[in-house]
C-alpha positions as CSV (number, residue, x, y, z in Angstrom):
1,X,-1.0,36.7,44.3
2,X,-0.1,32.9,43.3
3,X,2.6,32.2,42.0
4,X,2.7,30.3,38.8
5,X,4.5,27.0,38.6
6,X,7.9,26.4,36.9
7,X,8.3,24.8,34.0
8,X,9.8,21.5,34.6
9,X,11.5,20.8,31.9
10,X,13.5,17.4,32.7
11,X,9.4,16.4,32.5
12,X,9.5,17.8,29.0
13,X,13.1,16.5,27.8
14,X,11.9,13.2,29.1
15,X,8.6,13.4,27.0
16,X,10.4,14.1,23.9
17,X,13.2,12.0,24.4
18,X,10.6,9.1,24.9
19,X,8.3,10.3,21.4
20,X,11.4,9.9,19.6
21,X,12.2,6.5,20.9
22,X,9.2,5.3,20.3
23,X,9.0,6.9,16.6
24,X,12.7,5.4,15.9
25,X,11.6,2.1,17.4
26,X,8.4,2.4,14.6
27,X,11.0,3.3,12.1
28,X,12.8,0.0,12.9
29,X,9.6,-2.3,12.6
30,X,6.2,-0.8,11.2
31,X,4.6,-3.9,10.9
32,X,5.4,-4.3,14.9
33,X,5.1,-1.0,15.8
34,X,1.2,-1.5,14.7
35,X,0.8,-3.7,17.3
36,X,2.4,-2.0,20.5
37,X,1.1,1.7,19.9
38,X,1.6,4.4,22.5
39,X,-1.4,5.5,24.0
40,X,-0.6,9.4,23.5
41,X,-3.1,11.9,24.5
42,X,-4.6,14.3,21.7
43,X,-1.8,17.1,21.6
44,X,0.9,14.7,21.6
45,X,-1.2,13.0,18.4
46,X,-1.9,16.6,16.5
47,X,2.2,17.5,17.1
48,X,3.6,14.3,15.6
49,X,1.5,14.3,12.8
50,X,1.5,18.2,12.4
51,X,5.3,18.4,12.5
52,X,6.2,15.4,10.6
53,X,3.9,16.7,8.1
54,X,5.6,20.1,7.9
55,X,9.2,18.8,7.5
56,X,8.0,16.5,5.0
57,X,6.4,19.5,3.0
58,X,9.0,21.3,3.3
59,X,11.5,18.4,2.1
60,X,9.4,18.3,-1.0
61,X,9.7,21.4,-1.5
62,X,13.3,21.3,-1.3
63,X,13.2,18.6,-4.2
64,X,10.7,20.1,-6.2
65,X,13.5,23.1,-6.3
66,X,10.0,25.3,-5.2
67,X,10.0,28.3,-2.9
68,X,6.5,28.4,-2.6
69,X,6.0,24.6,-2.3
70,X,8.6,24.6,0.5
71,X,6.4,27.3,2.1
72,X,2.7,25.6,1.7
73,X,4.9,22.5,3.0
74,X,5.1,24.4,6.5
75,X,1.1,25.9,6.2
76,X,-0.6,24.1,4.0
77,X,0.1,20.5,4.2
78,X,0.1,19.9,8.3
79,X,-3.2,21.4,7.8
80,X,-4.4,18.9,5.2
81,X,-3.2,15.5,6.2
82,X,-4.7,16.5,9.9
83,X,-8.1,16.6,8.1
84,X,-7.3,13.6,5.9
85,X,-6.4,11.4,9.1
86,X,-9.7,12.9,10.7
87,X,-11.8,12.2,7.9
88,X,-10.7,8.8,7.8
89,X,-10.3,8.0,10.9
90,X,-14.5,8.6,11.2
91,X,-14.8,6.5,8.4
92,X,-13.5,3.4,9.6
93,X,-14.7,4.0,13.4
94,X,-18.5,4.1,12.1
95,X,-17.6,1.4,9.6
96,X,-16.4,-0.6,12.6
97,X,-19.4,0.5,14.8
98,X,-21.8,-0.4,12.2
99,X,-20.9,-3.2,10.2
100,X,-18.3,-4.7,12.9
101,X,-20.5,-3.9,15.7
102,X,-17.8,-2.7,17.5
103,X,-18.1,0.4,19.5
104,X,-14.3,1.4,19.7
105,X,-12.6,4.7,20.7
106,X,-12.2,7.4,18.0
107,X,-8.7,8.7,19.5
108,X,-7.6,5.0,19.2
109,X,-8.8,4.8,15.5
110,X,-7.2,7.9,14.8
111,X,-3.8,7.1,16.7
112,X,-3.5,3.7,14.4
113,X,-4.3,6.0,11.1
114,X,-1.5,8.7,12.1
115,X,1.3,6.1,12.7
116,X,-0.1,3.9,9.0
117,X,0.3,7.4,7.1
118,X,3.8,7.8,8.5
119,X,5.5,5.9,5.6
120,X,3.2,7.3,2.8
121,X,3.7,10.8,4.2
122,X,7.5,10.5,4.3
123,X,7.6,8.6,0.5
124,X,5.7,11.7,-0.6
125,X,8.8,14.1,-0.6
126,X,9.7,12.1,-3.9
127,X,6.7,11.8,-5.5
128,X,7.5,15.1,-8.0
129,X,10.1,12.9,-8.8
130,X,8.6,9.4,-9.0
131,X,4.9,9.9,-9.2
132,X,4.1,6.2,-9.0
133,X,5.6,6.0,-5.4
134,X,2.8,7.5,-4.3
135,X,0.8,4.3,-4.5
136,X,3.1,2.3,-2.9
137,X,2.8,4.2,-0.1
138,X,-0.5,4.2,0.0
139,X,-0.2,0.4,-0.2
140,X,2.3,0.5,2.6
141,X,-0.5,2.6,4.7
142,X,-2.9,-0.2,4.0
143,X,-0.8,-2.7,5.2
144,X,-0.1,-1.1,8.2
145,X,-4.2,-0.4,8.6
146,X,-4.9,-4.3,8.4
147,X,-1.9,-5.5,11.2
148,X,-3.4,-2.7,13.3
149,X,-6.8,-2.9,13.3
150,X,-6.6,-7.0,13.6
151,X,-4.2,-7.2,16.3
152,X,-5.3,-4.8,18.3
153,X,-8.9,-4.7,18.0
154,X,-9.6,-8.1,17.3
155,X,-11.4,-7.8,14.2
156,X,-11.8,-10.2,11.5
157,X,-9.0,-10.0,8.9
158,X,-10.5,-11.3,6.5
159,X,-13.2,-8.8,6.7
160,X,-10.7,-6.4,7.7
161,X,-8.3,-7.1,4.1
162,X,-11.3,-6.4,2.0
163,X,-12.1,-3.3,3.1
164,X,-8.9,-1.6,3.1
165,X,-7.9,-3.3,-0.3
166,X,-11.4,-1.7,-1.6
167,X,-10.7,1.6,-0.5
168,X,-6.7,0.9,-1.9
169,X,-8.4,0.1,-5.3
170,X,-11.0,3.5,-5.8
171,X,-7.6,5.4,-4.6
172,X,-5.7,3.8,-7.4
173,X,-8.5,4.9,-9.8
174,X,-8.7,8.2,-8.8
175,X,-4.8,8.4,-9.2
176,X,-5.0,6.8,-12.4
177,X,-7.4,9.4,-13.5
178,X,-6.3,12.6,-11.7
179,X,-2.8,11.5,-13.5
180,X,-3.9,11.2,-16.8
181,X,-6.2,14.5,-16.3
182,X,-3.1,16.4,-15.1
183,X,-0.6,15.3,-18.3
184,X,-3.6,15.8,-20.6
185,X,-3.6,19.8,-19.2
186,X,0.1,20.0,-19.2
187,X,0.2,18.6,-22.8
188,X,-2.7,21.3,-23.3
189,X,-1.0,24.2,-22.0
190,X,2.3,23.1,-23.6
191,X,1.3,23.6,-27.2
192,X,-1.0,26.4,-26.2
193,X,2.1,28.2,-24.8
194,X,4.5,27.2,-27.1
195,X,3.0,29.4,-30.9
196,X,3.0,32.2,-28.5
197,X,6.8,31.9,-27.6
198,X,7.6,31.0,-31.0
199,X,5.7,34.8,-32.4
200,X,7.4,36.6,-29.0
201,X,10.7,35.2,-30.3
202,X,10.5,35.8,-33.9
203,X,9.3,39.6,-33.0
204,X,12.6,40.1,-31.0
205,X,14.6,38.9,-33.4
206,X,13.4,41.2,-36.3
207,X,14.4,44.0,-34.0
């Protein structure tokens, strides 16, 4: 019967110990973090993302004052911005395959759009708070997109700037729209709620 191996885990303290350096070393500098990414394998890609998601959701949660929110932080949003960053990702790698002609490698693509989300991901803990930050953000994501995909895959900025500040501008339509949709509801509800308080209260009080 084989024995299995033992864990080593100075291998794995190392590992981590070097993540975080190189996370804290992105903290430092984003813009020069874009251009000296790690080349970390898928796992290491899906954790980072998947547990800086989580304690992000859950930190929103935490400010929204929401139980709930602070649990769909831990299941719900890990979960979605994993999709987000895959859907994306696919989108600029056959936007760079066809238009760029450049046939360039899909974990690559997706490693450069997990580190640009970082910032947006982590300024979304206060958007309940300061809905607007969400755009800048999203700006800051951009920015981040362009440095990358320039420096280190040698496309054309100019090209490069147009596209992302395209795809910033529908998002900052959508917002605009999804925003004024979602006071317009809340306004809605509001005054639908409030005769219906008023006759509960008036009832109690001729008790």
């Amino acid at each position: 019967m084989e024995s299995k191996s033992p864990i080593n885990w100075k291998l794995i303290r190392q590992e981590i110990f070097d993540s975080l350096k190189v996370l804290l070393d992105f903290a430092k500098n984003p813009i020069q973090g874009m251009k000296t990414l790690p080349d970390w394998k898928w796992p290491k890609l899906l954790f980072l993302m998947g547990g800086f998601a989580a304690i992000c959701g859950v930190l929103r949660g935490v400010v929204n004052r929401s139980f709930l929110e602070m649990i769909s932080g831990v299941l719900v949003y890990p979960v979605s911005a994993l999709l987000m960053i895959a859907i994306f990702s696919g989108l600029f790698f056959y936007i760079f395959m066809f238009f760029y002609k450049r046939q360039l490698s899909y974990q690559r693509v997706y490693t450069h759009v997990t580190f640009a989300v970082l910032p947006s991901v982590l300024l979304s803990t206060v958007s309940y708070l300061v809905p607007p930050i969400t755009l800048l953000g999203s700006a800051i994501t951009g920015l981040l997109l362009i440095v990358g995909f320039v420096d280190n895959f040698r496309l054309p900025k100019k090209a490069v700037t147009k596209m992302v500040s395209g795809l910033f501008l529908v998002y900052v339509i959508i917002w605009i729209f999804s925003t004024i949709s979602f006071q317009q509801k809340k306004e809605e509800f509001r005054m639908k709620a409030l005769p219906e308080s008023l006759d509960i209260l008036e009832k109690e009080l001729n008790q």
